[in-house]
C-alpha positions as CSV (number, residue, x, y, z in Angstrom):
1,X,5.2,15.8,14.0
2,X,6.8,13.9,16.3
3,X,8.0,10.3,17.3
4,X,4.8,9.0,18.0
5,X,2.8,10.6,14.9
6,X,2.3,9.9,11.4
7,X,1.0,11.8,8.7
8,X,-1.3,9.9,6.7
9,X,-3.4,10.7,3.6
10,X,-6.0,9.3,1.8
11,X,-6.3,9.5,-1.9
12,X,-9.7,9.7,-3.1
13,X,-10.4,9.0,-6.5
14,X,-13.6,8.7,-9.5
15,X,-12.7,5.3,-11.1
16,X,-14.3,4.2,-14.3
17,X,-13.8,1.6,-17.1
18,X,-10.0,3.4,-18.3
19,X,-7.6,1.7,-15.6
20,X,-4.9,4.0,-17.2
21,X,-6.5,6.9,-16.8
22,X,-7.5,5.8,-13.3
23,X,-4.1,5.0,-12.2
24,X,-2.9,8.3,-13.8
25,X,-5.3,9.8,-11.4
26,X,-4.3,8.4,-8.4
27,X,-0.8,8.6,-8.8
28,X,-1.3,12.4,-9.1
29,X,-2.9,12.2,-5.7
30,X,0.0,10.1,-4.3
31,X,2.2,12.5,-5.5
32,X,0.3,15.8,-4.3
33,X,0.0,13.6,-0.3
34,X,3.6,13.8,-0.9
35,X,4.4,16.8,-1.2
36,X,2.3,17.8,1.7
37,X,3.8,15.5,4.4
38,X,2.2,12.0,3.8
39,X,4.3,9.2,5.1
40,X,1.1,6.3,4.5
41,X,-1.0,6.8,1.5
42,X,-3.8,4.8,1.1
43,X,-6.6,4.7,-2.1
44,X,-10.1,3.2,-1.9
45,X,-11.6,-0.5,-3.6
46,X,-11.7,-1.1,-7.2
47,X,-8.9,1.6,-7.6
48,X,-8.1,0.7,-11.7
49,X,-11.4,-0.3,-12.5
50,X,-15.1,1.1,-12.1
51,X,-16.9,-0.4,-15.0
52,X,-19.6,-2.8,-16.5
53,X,-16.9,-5.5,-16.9
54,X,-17.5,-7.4,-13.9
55,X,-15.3,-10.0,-14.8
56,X,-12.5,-7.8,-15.3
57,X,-8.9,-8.6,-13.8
58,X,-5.9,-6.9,-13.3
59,X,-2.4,-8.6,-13.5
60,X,-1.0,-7.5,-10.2
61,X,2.3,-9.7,-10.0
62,X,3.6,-8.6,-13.5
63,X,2.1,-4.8,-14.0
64,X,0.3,-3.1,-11.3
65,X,2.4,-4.8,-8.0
66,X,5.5,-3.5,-9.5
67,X,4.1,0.0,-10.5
68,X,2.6,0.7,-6.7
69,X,6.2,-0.3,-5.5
70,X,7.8,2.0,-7.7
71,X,6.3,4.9,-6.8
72,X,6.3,3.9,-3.2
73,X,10.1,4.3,-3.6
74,X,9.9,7.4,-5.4
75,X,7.8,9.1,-3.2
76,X,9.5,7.9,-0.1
77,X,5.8,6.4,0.9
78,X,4.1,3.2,2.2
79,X,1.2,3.0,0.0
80,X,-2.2,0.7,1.1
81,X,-3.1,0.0,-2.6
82,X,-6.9,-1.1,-2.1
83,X,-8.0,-3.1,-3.7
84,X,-7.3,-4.7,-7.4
85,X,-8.8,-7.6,-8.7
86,X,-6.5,-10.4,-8.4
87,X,-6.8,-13.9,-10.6
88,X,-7.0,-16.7,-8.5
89,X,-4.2,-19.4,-8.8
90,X,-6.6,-21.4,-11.7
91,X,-5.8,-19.5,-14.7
92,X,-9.3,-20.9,-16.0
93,X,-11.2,-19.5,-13.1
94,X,-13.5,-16.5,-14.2
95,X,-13.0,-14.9,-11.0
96,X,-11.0,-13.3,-8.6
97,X,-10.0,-12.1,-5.7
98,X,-10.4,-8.6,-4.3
99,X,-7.2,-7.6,-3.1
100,X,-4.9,-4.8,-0.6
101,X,-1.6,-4.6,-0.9
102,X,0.2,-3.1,1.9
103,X,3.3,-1.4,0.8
104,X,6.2,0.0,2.6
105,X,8.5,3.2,1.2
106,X,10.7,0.5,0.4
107,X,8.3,-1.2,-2.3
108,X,8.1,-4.1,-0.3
109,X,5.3,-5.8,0.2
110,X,4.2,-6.0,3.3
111,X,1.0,-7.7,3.7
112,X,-2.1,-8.9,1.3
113,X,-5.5,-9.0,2.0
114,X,-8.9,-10.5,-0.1
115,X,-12.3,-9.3,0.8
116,X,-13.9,-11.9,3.4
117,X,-17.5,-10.4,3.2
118,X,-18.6,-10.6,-0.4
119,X,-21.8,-8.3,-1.2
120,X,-25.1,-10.1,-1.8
121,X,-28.4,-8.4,-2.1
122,X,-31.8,-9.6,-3.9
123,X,-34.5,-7.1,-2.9
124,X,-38.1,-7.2,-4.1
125,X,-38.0,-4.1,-6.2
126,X,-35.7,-6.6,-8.7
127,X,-32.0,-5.1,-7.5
128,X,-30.3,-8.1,-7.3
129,X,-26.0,-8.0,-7.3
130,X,-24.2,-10.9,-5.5
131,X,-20.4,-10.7,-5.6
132,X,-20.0,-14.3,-5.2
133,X,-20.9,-14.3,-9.6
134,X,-17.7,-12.7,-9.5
135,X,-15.3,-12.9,-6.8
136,X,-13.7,-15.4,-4.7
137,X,-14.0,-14.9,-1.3
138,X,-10.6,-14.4,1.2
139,X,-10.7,-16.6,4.1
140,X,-7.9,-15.1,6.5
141,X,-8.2,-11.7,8.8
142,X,-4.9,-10.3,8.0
143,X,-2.6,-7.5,10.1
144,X,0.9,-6.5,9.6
145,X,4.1,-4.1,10.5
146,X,4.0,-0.8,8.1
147,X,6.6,1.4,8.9
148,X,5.9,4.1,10.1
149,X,2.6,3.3,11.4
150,X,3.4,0.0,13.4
151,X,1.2,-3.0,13.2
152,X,-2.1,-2.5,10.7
153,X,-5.3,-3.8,10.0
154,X,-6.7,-4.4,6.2
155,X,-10.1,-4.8,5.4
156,X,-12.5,-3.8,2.4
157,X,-15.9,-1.8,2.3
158,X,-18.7,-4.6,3.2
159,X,-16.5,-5.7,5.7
160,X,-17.3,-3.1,7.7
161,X,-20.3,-4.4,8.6
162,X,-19.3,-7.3,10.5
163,X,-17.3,-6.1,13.6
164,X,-16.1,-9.3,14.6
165,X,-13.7,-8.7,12.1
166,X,-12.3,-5.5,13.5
167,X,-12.1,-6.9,16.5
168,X,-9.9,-9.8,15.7
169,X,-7.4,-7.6,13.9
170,X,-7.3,-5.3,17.2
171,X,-6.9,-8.7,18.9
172,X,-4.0,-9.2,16.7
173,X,-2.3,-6.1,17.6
174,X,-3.4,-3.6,15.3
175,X,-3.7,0.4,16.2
176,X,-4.5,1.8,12.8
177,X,-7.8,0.2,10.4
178,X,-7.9,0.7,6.9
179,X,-10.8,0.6,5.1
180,X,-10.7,1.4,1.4
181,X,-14.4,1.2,-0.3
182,X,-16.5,1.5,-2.7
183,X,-19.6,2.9,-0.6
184,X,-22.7,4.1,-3.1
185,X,-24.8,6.9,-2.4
186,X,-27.9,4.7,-1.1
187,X,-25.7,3.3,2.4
188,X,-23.4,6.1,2.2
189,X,-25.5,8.9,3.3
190,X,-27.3,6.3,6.8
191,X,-24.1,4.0,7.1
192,X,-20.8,5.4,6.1
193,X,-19.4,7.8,9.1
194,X,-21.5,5.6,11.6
195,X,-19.8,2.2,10.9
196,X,-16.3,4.2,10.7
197,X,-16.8,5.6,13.9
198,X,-18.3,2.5,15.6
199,X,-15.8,0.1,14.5
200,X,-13.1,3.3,15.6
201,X,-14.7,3.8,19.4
202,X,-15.2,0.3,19.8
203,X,-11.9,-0.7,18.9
204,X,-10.1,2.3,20.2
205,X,-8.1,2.4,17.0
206,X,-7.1,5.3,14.1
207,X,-9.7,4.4,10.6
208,X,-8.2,5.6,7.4
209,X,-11.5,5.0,4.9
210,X,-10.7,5.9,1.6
211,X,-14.1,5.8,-1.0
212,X,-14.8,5.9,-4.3
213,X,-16.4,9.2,-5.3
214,X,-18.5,10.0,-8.7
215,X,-21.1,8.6,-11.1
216,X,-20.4,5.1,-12.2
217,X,-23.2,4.6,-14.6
218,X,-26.2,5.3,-15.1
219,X,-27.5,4.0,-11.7
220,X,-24.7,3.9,-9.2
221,X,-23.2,6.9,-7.5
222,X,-20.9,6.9,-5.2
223,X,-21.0,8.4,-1.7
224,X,-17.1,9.7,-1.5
225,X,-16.4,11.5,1.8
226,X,-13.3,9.5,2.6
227,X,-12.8,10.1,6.3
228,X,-9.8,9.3,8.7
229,X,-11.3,9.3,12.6
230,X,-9.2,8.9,16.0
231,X,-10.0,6.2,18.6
232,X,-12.5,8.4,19.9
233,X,-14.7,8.6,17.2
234,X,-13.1,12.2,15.9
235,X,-13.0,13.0,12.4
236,X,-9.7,14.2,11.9
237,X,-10.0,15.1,7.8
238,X,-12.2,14.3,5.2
239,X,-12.5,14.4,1.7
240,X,-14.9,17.2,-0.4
241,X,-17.2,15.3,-2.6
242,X,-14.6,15.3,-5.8
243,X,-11.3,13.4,-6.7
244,X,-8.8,14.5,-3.6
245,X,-6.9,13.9,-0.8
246,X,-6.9,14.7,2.8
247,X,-4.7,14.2,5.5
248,X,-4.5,14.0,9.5
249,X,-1.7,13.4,12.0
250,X,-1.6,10.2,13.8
251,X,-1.1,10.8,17.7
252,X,-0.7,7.2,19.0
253,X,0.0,8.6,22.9
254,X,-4.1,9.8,22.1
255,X,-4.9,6.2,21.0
256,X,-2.6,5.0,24.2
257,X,-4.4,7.5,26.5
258,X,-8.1,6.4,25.4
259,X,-7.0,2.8,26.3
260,X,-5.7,3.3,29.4
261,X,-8.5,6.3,30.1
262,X,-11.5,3.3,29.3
263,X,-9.6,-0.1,29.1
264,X,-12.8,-1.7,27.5
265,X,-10.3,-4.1,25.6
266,X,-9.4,-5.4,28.4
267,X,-12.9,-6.0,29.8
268,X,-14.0,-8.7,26.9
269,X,-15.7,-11.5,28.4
270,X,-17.9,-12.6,25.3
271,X,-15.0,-14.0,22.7
């Protein structure tokens, strides 16, 4: 390691309706990325809750905000807690938000993010799921400073799918894209690693992707295979296809090098 790398790891983890039991598993995960040299640990969507509840909501500010700072400072981590399910400001409001919090090994928080993109789908097999019954969508692209990373992008799962987003955090100076998700099985195995490694090459940016993994269900199963890839479209690490954690080395003079190698960021003419 040296001045211009950072270890980071991603914690993947098999969420289900028990959000203690959830966050007991992914605070083991944080723990064991500490041991090994994380300095950034990041989790995927819907990390204390993968259940029928749709409707169910987490209180960040009094319980779960407070816990992810407390073991950022005990681990000596900056943790990318994505996502929980935040209650909007209407305490009558059904919804929520779906919600990163960036934090640095201080505790502090550094940034916030809520989904943009919400999920809709109404196929004529029947499937029909539309986040919007549930969710509140964010409105804001949002980067920020996370030691010892440097300036970050946040972003959740469908998001993926619309690059202008991406492109608009890169615009805002970030070198390093997270991506936690929820990915299923069905878009996983066609969509996953190409997205990842399109919004990657295109940007010429780090992607940490951290995905839920396991059978939530009956129906839904998710695809896992939490990847981290380099500006060139290089998977550096990735999960096996179980509750675990991988981790990669950062090398920001490679992301430097690739931009000045093929400065396509400096070639937009379109935006």
């Amino acid at each position: 390691m040296t001045a211009d790398t950072v270890v980071v790891a991603i914690a993947q983890i098999d969420s289900r309706a028990d959000m203690e039991a959830n966050w007991e598993q992914a605070e083991r995960l944080c723990r064991r990325a500490a041991k090994l040299g994380a300095e950034v640990v990041t989790l995927p969507e819907n990390m204390l809750y993968e259940g029928p509840d749709l409707f169910c909501k987490q209180d960040v500010e009094g319980v779960w905000k407070p816990r992810l700072a407390s073991l950022a400072r005990e681990l000596g981590v900056a943790i990318v807690g994505g996502s929980l399910r935040e209650p909007t400001p209407d305490a009558a409001d059904p919804k929520s938000y779906n919600t990163v919090l960036a934090l640095d090994s201080e505790g502090v928080e550094r940034a916030r993010y809520r989904k943009i993109h919400l999920f809709e789908v109404d196929l004529p097999d029947g499937t029909c799921h539309k986040e919007s019954d549930y969710l509140c969508p964010g409105s804001e692209p949002v980067v920020c400073d996370l030691p010892p990373l440097g300036c970050v992008g946040l972003s959740i799962c469908y998001d993926l799918r619309f690059p202008e987003l991406y492109r608009e955090l890169v615009k805002r100076g970030a070198k390093t894209l997270f991506v936690p998700s929820s990915f299923t099985m069905e878009t996983g195995r066609d969509h996953w690693l190409a997205l990842l490694k399109a919004r990657a090459i295109e940007n010429q940016c780090f992607v940490v992707a951290a995905n839920q993994v396991g059978q939530k269900g009956r129906k839904v199963r998710k695809y896992g295979r939490s990847v981290i890839i380099d500006p060139w479209g290089t998977e550096l690490a990735r999960c096996p296809d179980k509750p675990s954690i991988c981790l990669a080395e950062l090398d920001f003079e490679v992301l430097e090098e690739a931009r000045r190698g093929l400065p396509a960021l400096e070639h937009m003419r379109l935006i």
